[in-house]
KENU-554864 format. One record per atom (N, C-alpha, C): residue in one letter; atom name; x, y, z; chain. Coordinates in nm, 4 decimals, always signed. Layout:
BEGIN
pt res=A | atom=CA | X=X | Y=Y | Z=Z | chain=A
...
end
This chain:
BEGIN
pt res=X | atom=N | X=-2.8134 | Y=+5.9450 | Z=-5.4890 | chain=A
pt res=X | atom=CA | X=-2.8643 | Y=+5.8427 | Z=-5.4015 | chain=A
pt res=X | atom=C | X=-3.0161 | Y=+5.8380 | Z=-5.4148 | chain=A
pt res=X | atom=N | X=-3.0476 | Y=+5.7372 | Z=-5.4243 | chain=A
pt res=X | atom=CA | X=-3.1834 | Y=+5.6991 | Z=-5.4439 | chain=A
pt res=X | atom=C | X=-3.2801 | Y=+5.6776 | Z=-5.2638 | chain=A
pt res=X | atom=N | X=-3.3997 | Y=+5.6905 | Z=-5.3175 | chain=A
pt res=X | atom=CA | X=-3.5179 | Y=+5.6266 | Z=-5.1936 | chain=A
pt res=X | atom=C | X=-3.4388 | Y=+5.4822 | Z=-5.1019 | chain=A
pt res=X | atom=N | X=-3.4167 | Y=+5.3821 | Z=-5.2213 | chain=A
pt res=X | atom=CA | X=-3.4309 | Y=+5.2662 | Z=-5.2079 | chain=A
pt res=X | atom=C | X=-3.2722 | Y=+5.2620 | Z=-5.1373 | chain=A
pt res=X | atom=N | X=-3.1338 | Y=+5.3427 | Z=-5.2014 | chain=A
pt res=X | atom=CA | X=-3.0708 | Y=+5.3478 | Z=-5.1359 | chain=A
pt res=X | atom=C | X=-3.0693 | Y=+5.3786 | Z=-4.9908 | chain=A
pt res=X | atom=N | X=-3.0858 | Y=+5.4896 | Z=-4.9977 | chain=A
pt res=X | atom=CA | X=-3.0827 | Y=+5.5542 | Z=-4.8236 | chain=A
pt res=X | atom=C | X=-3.1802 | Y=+5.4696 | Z=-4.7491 | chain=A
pt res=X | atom=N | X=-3.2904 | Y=+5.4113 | Z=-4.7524 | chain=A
pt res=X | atom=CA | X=-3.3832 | Y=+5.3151 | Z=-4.7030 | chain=A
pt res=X | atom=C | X=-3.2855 | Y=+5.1984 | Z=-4.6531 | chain=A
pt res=X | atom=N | X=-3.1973 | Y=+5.1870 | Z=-4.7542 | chain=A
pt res=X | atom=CA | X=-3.1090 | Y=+5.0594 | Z=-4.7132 | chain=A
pt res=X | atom=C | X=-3.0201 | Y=+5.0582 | Z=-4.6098 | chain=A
pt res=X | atom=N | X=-2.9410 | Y=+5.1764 | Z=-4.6288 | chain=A
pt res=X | atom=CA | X=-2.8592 | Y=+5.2225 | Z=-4.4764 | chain=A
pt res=X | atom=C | X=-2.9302 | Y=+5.2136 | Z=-4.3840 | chain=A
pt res=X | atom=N | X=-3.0415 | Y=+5.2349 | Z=-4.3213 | chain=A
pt res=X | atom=CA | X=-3.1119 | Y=+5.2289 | Z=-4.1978 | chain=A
pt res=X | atom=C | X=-3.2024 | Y=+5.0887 | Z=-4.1703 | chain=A
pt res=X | atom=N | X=-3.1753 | Y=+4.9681 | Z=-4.2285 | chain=A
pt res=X | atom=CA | X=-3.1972 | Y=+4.8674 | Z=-4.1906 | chain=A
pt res=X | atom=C | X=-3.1133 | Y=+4.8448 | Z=-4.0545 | chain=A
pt res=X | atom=N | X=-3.2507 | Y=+4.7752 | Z=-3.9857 | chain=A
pt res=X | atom=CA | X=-3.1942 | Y=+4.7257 | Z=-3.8572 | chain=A
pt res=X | atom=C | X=-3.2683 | Y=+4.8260 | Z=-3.7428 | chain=A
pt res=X | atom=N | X=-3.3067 | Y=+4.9392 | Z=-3.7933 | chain=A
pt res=X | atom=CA | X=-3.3162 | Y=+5.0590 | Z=-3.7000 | chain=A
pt res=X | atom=C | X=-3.4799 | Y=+5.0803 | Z=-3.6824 | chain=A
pt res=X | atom=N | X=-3.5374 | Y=+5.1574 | Z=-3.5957 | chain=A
pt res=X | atom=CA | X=-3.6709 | Y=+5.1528 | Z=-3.5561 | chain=A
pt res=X | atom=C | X=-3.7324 | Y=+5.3042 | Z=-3.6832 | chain=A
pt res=X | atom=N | X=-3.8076 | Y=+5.2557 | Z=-3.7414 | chain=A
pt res=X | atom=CA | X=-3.8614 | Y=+5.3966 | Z=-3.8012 | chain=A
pt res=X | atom=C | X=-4.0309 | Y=+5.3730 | Z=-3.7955 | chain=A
pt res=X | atom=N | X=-4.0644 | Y=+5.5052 | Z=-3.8573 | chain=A
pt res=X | atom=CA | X=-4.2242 | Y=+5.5055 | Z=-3.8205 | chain=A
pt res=X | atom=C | X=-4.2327 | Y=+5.5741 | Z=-3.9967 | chain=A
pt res=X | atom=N | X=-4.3460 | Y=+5.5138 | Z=-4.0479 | chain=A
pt res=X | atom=CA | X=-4.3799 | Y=+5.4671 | Z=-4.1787 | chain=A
pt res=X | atom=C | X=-4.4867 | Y=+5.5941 | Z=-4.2005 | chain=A
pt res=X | atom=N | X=-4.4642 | Y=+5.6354 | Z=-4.2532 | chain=A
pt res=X | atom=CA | X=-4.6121 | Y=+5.7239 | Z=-4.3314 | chain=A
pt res=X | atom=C | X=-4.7173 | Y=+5.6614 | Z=-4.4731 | chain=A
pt res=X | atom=N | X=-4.7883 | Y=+5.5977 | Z=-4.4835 | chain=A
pt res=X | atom=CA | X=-4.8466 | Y=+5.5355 | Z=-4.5688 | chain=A
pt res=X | atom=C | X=-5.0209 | Y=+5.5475 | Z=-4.6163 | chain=A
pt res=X | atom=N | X=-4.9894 | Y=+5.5629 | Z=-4.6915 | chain=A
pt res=X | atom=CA | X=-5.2119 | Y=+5.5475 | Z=-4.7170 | chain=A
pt res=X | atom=C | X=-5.2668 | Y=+5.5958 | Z=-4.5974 | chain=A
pt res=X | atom=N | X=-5.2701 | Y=+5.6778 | Z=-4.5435 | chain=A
pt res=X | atom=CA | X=-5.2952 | Y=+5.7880 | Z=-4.3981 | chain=A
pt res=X | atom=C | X=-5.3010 | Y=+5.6280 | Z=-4.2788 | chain=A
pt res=X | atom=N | X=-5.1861 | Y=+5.5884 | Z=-4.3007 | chain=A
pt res=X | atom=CA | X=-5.1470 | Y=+5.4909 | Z=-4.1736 | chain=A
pt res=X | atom=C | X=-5.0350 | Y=+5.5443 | Z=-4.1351 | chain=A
pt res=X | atom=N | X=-4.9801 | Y=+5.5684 | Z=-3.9904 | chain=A
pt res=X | atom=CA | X=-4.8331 | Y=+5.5035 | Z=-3.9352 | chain=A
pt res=X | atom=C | X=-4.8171 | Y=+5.4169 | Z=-3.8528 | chain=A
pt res=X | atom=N | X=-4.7183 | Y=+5.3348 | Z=-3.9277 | chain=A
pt res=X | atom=CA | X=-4.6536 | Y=+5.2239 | Z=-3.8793 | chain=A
pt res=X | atom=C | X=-4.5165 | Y=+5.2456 | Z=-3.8158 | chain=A
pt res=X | atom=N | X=-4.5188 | Y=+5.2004 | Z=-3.6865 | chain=A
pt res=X | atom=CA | X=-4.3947 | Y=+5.2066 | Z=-3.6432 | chain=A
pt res=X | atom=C | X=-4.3533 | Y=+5.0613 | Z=-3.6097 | chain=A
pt res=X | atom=N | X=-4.1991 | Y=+5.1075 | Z=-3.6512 | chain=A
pt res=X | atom=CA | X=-4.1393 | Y=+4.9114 | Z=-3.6326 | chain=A
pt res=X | atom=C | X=-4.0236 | Y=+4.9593 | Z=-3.6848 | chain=A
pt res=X | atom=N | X=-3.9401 | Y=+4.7917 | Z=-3.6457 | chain=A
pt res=X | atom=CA | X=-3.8247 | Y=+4.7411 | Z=-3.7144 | chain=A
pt res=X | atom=C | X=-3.7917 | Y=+4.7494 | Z=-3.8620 | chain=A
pt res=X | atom=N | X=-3.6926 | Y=+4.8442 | Z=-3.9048 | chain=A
pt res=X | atom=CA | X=-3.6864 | Y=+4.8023 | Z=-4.0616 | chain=A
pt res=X | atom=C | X=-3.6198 | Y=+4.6812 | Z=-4.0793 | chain=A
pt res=X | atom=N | X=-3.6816 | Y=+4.5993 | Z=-4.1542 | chain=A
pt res=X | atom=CA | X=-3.6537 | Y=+4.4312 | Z=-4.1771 | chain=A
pt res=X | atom=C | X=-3.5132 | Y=+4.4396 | Z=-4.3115 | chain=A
pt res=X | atom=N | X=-3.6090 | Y=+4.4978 | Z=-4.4206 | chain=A
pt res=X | atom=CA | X=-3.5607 | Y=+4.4921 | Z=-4.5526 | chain=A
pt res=X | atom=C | X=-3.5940 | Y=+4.5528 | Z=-4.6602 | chain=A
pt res=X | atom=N | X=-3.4795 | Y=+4.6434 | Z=-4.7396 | chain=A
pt res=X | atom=CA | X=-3.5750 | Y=+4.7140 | Z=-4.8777 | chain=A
pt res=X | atom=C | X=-3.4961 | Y=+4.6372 | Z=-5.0230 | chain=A
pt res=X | atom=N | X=-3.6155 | Y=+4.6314 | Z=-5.0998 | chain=A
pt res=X | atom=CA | X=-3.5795 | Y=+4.5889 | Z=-5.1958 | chain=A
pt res=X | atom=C | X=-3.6395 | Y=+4.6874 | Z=-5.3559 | chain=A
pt res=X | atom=N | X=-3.5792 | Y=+4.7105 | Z=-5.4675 | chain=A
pt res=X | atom=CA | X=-3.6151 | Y=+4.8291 | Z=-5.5609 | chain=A
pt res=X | atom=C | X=-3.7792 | Y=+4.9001 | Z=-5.5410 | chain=A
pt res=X | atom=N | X=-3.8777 | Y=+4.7882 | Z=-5.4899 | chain=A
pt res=X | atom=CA | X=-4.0081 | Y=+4.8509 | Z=-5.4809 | chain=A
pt res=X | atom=C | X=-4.0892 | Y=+4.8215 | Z=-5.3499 | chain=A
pt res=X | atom=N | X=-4.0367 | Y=+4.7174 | Z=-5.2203 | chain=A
pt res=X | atom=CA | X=-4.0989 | Y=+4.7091 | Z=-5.1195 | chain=A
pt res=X | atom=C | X=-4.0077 | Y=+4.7352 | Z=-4.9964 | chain=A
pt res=X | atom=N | X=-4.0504 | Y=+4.7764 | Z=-4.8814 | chain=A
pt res=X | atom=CA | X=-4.0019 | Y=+4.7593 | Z=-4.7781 | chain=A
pt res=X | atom=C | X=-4.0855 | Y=+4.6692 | Z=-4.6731 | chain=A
pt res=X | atom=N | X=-3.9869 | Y=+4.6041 | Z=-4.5626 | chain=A
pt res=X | atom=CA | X=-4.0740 | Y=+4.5090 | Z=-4.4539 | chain=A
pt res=X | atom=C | X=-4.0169 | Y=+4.5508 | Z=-4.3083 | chain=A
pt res=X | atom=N | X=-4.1583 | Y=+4.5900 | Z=-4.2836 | chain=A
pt res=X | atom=CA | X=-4.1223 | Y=+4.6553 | Z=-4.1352 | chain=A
pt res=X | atom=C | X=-4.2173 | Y=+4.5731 | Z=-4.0432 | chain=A
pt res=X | atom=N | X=-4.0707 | Y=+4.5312 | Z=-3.9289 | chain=A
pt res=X | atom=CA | X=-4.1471 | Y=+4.4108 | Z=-3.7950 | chain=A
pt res=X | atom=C | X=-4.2537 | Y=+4.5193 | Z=-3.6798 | chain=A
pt res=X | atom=N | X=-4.3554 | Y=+4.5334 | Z=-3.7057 | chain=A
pt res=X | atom=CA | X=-4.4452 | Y=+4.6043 | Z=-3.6231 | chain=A
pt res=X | atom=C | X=-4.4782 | Y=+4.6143 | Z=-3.4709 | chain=A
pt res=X | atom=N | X=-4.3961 | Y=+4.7024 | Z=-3.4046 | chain=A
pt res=X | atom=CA | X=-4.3965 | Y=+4.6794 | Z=-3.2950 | chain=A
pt res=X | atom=C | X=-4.5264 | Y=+4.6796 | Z=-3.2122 | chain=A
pt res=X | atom=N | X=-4.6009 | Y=+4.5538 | Z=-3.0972 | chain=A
pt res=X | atom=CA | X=-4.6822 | Y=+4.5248 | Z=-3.0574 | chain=A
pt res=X | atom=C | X=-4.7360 | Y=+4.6562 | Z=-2.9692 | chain=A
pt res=X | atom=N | X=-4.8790 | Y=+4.6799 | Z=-2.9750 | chain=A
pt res=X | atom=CA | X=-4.9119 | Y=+4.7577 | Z=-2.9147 | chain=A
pt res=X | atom=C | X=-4.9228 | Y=+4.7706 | Z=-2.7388 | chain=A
pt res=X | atom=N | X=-4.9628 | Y=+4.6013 | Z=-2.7269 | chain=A
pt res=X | atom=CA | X=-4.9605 | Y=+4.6167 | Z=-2.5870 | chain=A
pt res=X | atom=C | X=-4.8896 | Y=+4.4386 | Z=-2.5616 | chain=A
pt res=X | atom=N | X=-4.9444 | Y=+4.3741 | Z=-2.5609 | chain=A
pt res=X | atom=CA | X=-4.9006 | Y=+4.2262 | Z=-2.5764 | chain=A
pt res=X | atom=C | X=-4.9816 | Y=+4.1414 | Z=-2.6615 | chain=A
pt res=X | atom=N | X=-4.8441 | Y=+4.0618 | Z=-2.7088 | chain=A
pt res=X | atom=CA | X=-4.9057 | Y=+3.9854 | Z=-2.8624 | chain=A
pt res=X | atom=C | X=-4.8114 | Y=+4.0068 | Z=-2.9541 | chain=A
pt res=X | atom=N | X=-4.7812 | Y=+3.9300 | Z=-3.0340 | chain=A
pt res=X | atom=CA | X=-4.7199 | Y=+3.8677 | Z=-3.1418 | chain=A
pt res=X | atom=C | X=-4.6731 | Y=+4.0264 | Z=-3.2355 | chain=A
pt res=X | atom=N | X=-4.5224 | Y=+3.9839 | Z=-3.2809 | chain=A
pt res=X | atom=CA | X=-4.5218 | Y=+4.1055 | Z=-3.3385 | chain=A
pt res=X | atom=C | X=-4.5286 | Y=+4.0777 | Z=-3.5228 | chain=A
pt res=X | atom=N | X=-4.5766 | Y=+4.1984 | Z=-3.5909 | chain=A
pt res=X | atom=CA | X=-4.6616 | Y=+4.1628 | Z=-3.7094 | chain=A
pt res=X | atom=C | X=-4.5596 | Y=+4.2333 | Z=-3.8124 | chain=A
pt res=X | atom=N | X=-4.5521 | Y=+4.1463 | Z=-3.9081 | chain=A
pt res=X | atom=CA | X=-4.4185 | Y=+4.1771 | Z=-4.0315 | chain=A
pt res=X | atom=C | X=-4.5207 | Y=+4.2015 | Z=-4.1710 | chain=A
pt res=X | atom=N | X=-4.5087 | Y=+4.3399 | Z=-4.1860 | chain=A
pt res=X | atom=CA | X=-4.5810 | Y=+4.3896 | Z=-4.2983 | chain=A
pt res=X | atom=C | X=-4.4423 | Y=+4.4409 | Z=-4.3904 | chain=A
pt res=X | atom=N | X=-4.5274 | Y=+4.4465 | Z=-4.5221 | chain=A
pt res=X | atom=CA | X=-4.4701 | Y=+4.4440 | Z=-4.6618 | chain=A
pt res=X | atom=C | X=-4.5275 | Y=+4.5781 | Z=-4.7342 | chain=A
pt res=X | atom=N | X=-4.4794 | Y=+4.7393 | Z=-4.7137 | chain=A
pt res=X | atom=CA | X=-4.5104 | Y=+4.8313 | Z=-4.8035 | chain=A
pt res=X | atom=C | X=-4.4743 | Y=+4.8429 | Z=-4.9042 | chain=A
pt res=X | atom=N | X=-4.5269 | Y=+4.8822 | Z=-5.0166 | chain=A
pt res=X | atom=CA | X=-4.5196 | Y=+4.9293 | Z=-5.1441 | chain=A
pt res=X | atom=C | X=-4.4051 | Y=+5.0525 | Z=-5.1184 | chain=A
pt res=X | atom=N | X=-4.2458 | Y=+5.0707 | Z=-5.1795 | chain=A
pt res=X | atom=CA | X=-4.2439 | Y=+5.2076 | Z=-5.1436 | chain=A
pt res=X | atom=C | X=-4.3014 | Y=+5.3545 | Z=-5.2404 | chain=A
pt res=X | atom=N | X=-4.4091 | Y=+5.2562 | Z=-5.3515 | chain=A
pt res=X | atom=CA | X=-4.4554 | Y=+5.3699 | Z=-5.4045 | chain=A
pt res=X | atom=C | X=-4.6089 | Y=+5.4449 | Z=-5.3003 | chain=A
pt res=X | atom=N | X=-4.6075 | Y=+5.3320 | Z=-5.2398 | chain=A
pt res=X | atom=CA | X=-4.7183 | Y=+5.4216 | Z=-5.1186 | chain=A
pt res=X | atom=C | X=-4.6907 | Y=+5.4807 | Z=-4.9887 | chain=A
pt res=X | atom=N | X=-4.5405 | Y=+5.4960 | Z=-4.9835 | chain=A
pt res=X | atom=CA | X=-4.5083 | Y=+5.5435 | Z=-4.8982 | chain=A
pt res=X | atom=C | X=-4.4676 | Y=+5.7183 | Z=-4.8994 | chain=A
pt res=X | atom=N | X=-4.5393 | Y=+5.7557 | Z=-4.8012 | chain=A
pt res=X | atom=CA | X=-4.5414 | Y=+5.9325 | Z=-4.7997 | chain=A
pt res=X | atom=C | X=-4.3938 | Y=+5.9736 | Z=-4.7602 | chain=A
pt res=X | atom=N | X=-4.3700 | Y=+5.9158 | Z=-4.6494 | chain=A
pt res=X | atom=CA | X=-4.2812 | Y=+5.9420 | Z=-4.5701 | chain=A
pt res=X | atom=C | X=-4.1636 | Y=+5.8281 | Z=-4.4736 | chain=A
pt res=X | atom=N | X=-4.0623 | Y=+5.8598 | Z=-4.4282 | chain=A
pt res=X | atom=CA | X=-4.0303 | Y=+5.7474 | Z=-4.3150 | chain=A
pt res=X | atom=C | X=-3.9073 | Y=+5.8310 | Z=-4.2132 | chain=A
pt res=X | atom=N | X=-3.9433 | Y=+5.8262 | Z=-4.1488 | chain=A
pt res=X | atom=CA | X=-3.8781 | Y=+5.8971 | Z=-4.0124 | chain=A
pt res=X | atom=C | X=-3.8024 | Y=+5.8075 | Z=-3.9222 | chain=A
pt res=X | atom=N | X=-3.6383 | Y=+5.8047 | Z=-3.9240 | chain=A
pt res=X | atom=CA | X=-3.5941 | Y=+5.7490 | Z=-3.7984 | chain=A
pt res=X | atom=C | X=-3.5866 | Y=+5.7944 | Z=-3.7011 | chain=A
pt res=X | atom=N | X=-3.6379 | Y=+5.6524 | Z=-3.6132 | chain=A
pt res=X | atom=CA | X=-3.6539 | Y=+5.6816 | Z=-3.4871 | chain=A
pt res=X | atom=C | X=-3.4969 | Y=+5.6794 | Z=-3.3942 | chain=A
pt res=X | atom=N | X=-3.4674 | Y=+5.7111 | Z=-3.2996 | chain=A
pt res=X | atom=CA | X=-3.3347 | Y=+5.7043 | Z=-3.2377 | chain=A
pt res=X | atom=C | X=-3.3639 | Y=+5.6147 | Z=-3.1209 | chain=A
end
């Protein structure tokens, strides 16, 4: 089983992103062989923000429960 596999099973679910010394926590949207898109959950109020990682820049990804 691959990255891109197991990434795929947990669509739908809340995870927190390890990236370029960022974490992102959000909605997993969608993975595809080299990106993932996670819906960014708002910090306080305001629009929620749909980013596009590289998963070669990704350190880590942790589901959330």
């Amino acid at each position: 089983m691959t990255f891109y596999d197991l990434l795929r099973s947990f669509v739908g679910r809340t995870v927190e992103v390890a990236a370029s010394n960022q974490f992102i926590t959000g909605t997993l949207n969608y993975v595809t062989q080299s990106t993932m898109q996670v819906l960014e959950s708002p910090i306080i109020y305001g629009p929620r923000v749909t980013l596009d990682i590289q998963l070669r820049a990704v350190d880590y990804v942790r589901i959330l429960p």
